[in-house]
Every structure is written in structure tokens, then in C-alpha cells.
C-alpha positions, 0 to 999 in steps of 0.5 A, a space after each residue: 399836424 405840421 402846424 402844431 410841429 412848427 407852433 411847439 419847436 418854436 414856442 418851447 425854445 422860447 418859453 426856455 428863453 423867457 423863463 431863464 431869463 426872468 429866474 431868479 440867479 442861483 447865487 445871490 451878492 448880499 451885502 456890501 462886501 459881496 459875501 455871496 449867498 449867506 445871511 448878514 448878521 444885521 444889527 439894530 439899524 439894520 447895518 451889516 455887522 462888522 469884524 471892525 466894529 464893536 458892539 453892545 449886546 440887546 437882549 430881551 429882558 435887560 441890556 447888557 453883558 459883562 464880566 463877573 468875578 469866578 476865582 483868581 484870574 477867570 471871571 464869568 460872562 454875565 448880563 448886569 445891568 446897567 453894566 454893558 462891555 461891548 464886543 468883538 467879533 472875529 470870523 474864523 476864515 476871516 472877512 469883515 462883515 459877519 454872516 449867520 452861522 459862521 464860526 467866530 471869536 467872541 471877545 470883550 473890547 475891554 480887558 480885565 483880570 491880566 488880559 482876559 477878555 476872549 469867551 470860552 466855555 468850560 463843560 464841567 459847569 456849562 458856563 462861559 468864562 473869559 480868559 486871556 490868550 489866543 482864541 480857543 472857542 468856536 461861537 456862531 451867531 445863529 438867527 432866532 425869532 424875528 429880528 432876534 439872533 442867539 450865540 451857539 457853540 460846539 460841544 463835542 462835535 454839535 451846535 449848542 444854544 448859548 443859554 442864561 440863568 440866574 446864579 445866585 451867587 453872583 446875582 448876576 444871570 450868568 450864560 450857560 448851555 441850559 436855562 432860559 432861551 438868551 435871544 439878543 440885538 447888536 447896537 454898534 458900539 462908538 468905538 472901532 474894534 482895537 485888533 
């Protein structure tokens, strides 16, 4: 009896020791700049996507997004192809690499139509527009299927998939909060973001 007292007071303290020393930490570093326990957002080479950088937009069905015409002074977002703007990002608490699920800006590195080049979203017809000005609309880049991400926004307080549809009156498929599922791919862009 007093052998298996011994055996279980110095055989448990060290199986603790084994088993904290071989676990996993609780906070993993990920990424270059140590962001800590989030997902990178990773773009078609595998690269951390950057607030620095600009990139093009890969989507399943055709490349490309861009800015179509609305009314004076507000032009829709669009996928055209062969017509590709790259983007921007900026993260709403700042950082330089993006992690998923993390409130964003989205902007057009290009600007038309007097400066507007910032996404916003207008409920009235649930599409997306670009408008010029400071940022007003929160996005997240949300991981999807795969190697594939997808653009959501909030909406009264909750998180909506950004969608695309086909408008016939641009001819252009046009983003919105309904229709078919927009699942895309960053290819970073030649250029480093201009702010």
C-alpha cells in the first residue's frame, strides 16, 4: 500500500509536468507582425494581405470589380470584366496585416466622379456605391469555402454576406445583400496603397 501512495504522488506531478509542457499555448503568434490568435486574411500566393498594399479582386466566375455609373456623383460597385480597380484596405483599429472578421474600410485605389472611390452601402435598394469623403461603412472579409473569402457588412446591427446580381440596367452584375453567393481571392496589386 505504501508503494502505490509513493508510485501515484511522484508519477501524477509528473505526468502534469509532461502534459503542460508538451501542450499546445493557449495563444498562438501568427504572422509576421504577431497579431496574435486571428486568422490572416492570405491572398492568392499565400502572402498576408496588407493595409499597404493594394489588391485585385478574383472572383469565382469572372475577375474583376469596378465602378459603374448610378446618377450624378454615385457609381455603383461592379464586376465587368475585363475591367479590374484594385483595392484597399484600412482596418478600423488600425494594424498592417488584415485578420478575417475584422472591421475594415474598403476603397478603390482609383478615384472617379469628384474623389468617390470609398464602399458604402444604401439599404433602400441594397446595393453597394462609392462615394467620396471619410469612411462611413464597416466591411469584414469573412473566410468562405476553401481557399475563398466573401465581403460582409453590418445591417442594423448584424453581419450580412455581400452578395452579386445581374442588373440589367447596367449590364454589369452589380453587388448587393441578395442574389448569388460572390466568393473571391486577393492578387496583390504592383502598386503600394497611395494612404
Amino acid at each position: 500500500m505504501k508503494m502505490k501512495t509513493i508510485t501515484l504522488t511522484v508519477v501524477l506531478p509528473l505526468c502534469f509536468l509532461f502534459s503542460t509542457i508538451t501542450a499546445k499555448p493557449l495563444f498562438a503568434i501568427t504572422g509576421k507582425d504577431n497579431v496574435g490568435a486571428s486568422e490572416i486574411v492570405l491572398d492568392i500566393d499565400g502572402d498576408e494581405v496588407r493595409t499597404n498594399q493594394t489588391y485585385y479582386v478574383k472572383a469565382c466566375l469572372l475577375d474583376g470589380l469596378t465602378m459603374a455609373y448610378k446618377s450624378y456623383n454615385e457609381l455603383y460597385v461592379a464586376q465587368h470584366f475585363p475591367v479590374n480597380l484594385p483595392l484597399e484596405f484600412t482596418l478600423l483599429k488600425g494594424g498592417d496585416v488584415v485578420p478575417v472578421s475584422t472591421d475594415l474600410f474598403i476603397k478603390f485605389a482609383v478615384s472617379q466622379c469628384s474623389g468617390c472611390s470609398r464602399w458604402s452601402y444604401i439599404s433602400s435598394s441594397s446595393t453597394f456605391c462609392v462615394h467620396g469623403g471619410q469612411e462611413k461603412q464597416l466591411f469584414q472579409i469573412v473566410k468562405a469555402k476553401g481557399k475563398f473569402y466573401k465581403f460582409a457588412l453590418y445591417n442594423e446591427s448584424k453581419l450580412v454576406d455581400v452578395n452579386i446580381y445581374n442588373n440589367p440596367l447596367t449590364q454589369m452584375r452589380n453587388l448587393c445583400t441578395s442574389g448569388e453567393t460572390f466568393h473571391v481571392e486577393f492578387v496583390k496589386g504592383s502598386n503600394s496603397a497611395t494612404s
